[in-house]
Structures are given as structure tokens and as C-alpha cells.
C-alpha positions in Angstrom: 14.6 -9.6 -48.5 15.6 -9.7 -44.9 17.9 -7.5 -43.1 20.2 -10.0 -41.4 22.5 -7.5 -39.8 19.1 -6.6 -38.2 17.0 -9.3 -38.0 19.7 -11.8 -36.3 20.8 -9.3 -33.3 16.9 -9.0 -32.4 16.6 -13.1 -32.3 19.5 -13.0 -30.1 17.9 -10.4 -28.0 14.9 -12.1 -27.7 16.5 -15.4 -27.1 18.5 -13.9 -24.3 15.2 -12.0 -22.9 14.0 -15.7 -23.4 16.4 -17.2 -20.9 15.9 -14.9 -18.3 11.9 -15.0 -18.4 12.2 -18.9 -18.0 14.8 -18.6 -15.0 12.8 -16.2 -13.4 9.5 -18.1 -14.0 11.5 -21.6 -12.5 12.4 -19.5 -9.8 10.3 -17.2 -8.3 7.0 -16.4 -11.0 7.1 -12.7 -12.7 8.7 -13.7 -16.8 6.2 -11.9 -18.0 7.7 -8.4 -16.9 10.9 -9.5 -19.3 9.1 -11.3 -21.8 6.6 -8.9 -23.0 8.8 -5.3 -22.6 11.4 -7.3 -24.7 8.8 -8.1 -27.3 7.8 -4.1 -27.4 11.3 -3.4 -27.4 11.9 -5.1 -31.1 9.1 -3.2 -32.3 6.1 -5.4 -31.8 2.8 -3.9 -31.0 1.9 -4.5 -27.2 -1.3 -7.1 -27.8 1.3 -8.8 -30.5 4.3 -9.2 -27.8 2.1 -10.1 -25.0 0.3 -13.3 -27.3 3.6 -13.8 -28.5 5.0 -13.7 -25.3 2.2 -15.9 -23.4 3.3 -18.7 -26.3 6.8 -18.1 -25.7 6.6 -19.1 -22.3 3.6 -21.8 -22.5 6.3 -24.8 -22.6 7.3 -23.7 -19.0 3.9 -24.3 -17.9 3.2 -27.3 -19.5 6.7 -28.7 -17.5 5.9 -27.1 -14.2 2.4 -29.1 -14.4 4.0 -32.3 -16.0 5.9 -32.4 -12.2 2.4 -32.7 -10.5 0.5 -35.6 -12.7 -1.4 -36.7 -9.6 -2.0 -33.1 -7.4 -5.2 -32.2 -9.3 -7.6 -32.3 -6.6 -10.8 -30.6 -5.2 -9.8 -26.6 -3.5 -11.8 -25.1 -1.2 -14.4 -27.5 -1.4 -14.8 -27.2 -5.1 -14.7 -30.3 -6.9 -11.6 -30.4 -9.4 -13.8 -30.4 -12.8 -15.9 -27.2 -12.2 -13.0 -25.4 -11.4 -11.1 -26.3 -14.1 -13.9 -25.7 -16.6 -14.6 -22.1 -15.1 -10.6 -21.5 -15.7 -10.8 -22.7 -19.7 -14.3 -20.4 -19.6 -12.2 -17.6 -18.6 -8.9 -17.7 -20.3 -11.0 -17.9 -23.0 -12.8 -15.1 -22.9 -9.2 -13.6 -21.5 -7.8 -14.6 -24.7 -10.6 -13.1 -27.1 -11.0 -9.4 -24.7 -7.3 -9.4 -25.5 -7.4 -9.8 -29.4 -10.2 -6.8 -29.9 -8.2 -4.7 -27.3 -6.4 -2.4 -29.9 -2.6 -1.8 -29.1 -2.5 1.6 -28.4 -5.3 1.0 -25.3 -2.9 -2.2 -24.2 -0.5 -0.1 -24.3 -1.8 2.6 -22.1 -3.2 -0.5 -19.7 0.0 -2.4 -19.8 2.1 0.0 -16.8 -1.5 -0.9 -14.6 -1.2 -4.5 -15.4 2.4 -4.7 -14.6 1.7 -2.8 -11.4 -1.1 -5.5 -10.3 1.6 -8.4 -10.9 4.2 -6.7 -9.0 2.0 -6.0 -5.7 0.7 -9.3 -6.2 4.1 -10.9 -6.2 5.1 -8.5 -3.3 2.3 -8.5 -0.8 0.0 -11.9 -2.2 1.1 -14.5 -0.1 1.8 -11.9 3.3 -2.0 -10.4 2.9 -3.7 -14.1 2.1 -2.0 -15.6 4.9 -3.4 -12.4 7.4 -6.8 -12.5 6.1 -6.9 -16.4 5.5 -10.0 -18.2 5.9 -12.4 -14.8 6.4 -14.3 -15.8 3.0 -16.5 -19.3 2.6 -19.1 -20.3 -0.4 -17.9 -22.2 -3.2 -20.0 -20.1 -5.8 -17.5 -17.0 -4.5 -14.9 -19.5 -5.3 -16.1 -20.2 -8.9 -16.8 -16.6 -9.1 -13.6 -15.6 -8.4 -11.5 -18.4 -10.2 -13.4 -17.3 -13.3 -11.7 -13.8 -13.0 -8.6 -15.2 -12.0 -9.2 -17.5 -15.6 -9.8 -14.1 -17.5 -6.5 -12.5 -16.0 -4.7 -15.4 -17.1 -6.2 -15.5 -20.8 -5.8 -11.8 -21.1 -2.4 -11.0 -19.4 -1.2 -13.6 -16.8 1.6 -11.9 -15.2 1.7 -13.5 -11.7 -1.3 -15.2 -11.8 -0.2 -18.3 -10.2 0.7 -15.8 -7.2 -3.1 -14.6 -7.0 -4.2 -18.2 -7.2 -2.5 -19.0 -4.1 -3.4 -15.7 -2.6 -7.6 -16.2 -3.6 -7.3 -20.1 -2.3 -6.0 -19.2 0.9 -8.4 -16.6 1.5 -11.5 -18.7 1.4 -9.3 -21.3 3.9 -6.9 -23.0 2.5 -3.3 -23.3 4.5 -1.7 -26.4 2.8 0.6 -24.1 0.0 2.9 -26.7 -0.9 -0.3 -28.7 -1.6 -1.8 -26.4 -3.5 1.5 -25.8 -6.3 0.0 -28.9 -8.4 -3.5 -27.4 -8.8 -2.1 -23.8 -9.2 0.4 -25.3 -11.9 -2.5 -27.3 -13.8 -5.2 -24.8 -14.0 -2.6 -21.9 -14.8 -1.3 -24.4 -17.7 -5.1 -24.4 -18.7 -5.8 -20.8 -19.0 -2.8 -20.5 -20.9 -3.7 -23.4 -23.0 -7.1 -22.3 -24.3 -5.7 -18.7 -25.0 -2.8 -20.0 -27.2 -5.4 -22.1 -28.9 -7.0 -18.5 -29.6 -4.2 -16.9 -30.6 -3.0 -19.5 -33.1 -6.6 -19.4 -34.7 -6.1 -15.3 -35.0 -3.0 -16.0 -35.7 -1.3 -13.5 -33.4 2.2 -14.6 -33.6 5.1 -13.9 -35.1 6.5 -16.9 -35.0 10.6 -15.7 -35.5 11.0 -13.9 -33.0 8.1 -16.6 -30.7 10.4 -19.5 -31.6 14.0 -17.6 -30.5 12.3 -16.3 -26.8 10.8 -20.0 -26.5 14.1 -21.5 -27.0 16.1 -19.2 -24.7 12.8 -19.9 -22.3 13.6 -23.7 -22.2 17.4 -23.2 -21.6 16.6 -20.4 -18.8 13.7 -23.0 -16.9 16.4 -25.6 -16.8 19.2 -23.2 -15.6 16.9 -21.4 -13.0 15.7 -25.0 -11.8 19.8 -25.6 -11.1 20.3 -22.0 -9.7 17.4 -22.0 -7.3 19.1 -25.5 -5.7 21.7 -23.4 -3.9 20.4 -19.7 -4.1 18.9 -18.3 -1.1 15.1 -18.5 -1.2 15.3 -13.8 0.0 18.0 -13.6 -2.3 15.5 -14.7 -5.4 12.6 -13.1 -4.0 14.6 -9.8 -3.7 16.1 -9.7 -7.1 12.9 -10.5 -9.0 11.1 -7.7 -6.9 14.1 -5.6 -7.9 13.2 -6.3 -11.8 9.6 -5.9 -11.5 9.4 -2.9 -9.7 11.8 -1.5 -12.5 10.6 -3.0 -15.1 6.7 -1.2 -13.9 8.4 2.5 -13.4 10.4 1.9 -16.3 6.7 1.6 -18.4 5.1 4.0 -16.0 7.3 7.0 -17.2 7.4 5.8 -20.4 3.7 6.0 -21.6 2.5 8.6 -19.0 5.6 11.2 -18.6 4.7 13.9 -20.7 8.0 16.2 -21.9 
């Protein structure tokens, strides 16, 4: 028999965790830093909260893509279809490295993962725009969409960020043009994974369903917000709750007492 007086606090948690992964994703990318520590915090195993997590989120995605029906297009001279079949390749293979990754090495790996997201979300756009262009070849562009596709089945945390960041380096400079694509093959990483994970069945659906409704509520509200926010103002506070969120996880799986 459940525990209400336990189980219904933790929903709410989860659902207000939720809310504030979906603003920040409408906002400014980075949910994933709330999303998956909140998971852990309940109690979850880490692979558990983060494919818990990546469903919690996935309706996000599917919105932010639903707003560019007509952007899918070729990207640094790659046509459109091998680059989208190299990004379902590797979120698949994301998705399955992640399910025979045993917690306590997640765990352990998690602190590095969130550290990549943050740096990305810091310094990805400043260092592709400095450094745009130096790289040509579309099999390097293949190459490294397939690692971008593996990132995203795996973990995902700011991956639309290094999509942008990869694109411009091989000569890309149109960013608004490039949020459709980003939105559509991010949405298809995520995709294939969740198919993965619903096979394995590596949810726990409760405590999935309560973040994913909070998730909805927060895309909508952060959508509103972000209409009269300061663009520095969002960028600054979700750098604040990365970088805490990452030393937060740092010290806790690698401080030794």
C-alpha cells in the first residue's frame, strides 16, 4: 500500500521541478540540469531519472519543432535526409549505451556531463562564431552530427546548443535559420531514445507523468515570461543554475569527508 503522506509531496516536487525544466528549456535550453538532479533527489537511480527525465521533457520538443513545420532543410551542404538518419542512428545507439551504463558509473559521469552542458551553454555560440567556417567536408559533418545524435540519445543536456555551435563551425552564419533544423533533429534523437526506453521500460511512469505535466505548464509560462524578460537577464540566471546545479554534483560524488 502506498505511502501518501510520502508519495504525494514527491509528485508535487517533481511537478514543481517540472515547471521550471520546461520554463527554462522555452527560454534559454539547460532543463535537464533541474530535471534529472530532481529525479535523483526522490530516490531514483541516475540512468532511471535521466530516461525518465528525457520523457518528461520530450513533449517540449515535439512543440518547439511543431513551430518550424517547413525549416527542415539541407545544413552545411548536407542534404536534409542523411542528416537526419545519422541523428536517429545515433540517439539510438545514445539510448541503448545509456541502458547498459549501470547507475553507479552514471552517477560518477553525471558531474562531467553536466559540466560539458554548462560550458557549452556558456561559451558554444561565442567560440563557434570566432572559429566559424575554419572546417569544410560534409562527411566531417555526418561524422560529427552522429556524435552530436549519441549525446542526445545518451544525455542531451544542451545539445541543441552544440548543434548550433558544430553547424557554424563548418560555415553556417544564418542562426535564426538554423532553430527549425536544430529543433527537428533534436526532437528526433529524443524520439528514437524514448522509443528505447519505453521498450526497456525505464520509466516510472508516477513520478514521469507529474514532471511532464509541470513541464507543459512551465513551456507555456516561460514562452510568456521570455516576451518581456531581458534576453542577459535569462541567459544570466540559467548560467547561475547550471553552474550550481554542476558544483552542487561535483562535491557531492567526489568530496570525500
Amino acid at each position: 500500500m502506498l505511502d501518501h503522506s510520502v508519495i504525494f509531496p514527491t509528485l508535487a516536487f517533481l511537478f514543481a521541478a517540472g515547471f521550471c525544466s520546461g520554463a527554462m528549456n522555452s527560454l534559454a535550453g539547460g532543463g535537464s540540469f533541474v530535471s534529472v538532479p530532481a529525479m535523483i533527489a526522490t530516490g531514483m537511480p541516475a540512468v532511471l531519472a535521466n530516461t525518465s527525465s528525457t520523457i518528461a521533457l520530450w513533449p517540449g520538443t515535439i512543440a518547439s519543432a511543431l513551430i518550424y513545420p517547413n525549416s527542415f532543410r539541407s545544413i552545411c551542404g548536407v542534404g536534409k535526409w542523411p542528416m537526419l538518419i545519422v541523428t536517429l542512428v545515433g540517439g539510438l545507439i545514445g539510448s541503448l549505451l545509456l541502458l547498459h551504463t549501470p547507475s553507479s558509473s552514471f552517477t560518477i559521469m553525471l558531474p562531467w556531463l553536466l559540466l560539458l552542458a554548462t560550458l557549452a551553454l556558456a561559451f558554444g555560440r561565442r567560440i563557434a562564431i570566432a572559429i566559424e567556417g575554419r572546417f569544410h567536408g560534409s562527411p566531417l559533418v555526418l561524422v560529427a552530427q552522429f556524435i552530436l545524435g549519441i549525446y542526445g540519445g545518451y544525455f542531451g543536456g544542451a545539445a541543441s546548443v552544440m548543434m548550433l555551435a558544430v553547424w557554424c563551425l563548418f560555415g553556417e552564419t544564418d542562426i535564426k535559420a538554423l532553430q527549425g533544423p536544430r529543433s527537428l533533429l533534436i526532437t528526433a534523437a529524443n524520439t528514437v531514445a524514448i522509443i528505447i526506453f519505453l521498450f526497456a521500460r525505464a520509466v516510472l511512469w508516477p513520478q514521469t507523468l507529474a514532471m511532464l505535466a509541470g513541464s507543459l505548464i512551465g513551456g507555456i509560462g516561460g514562452a510568456q515570461l521570455g516576451r518581456v524578460t531581458p534576453s542577459h537577464l535569462v541567459r544570466i540566471v540559467t548560467l547561475g543554475i547550471t553552474i550550481a546545479i554542476t558544483c552542487a554534483f561535483f562535491i557531492k560524488t567526489y568530496w570525500r569527508h
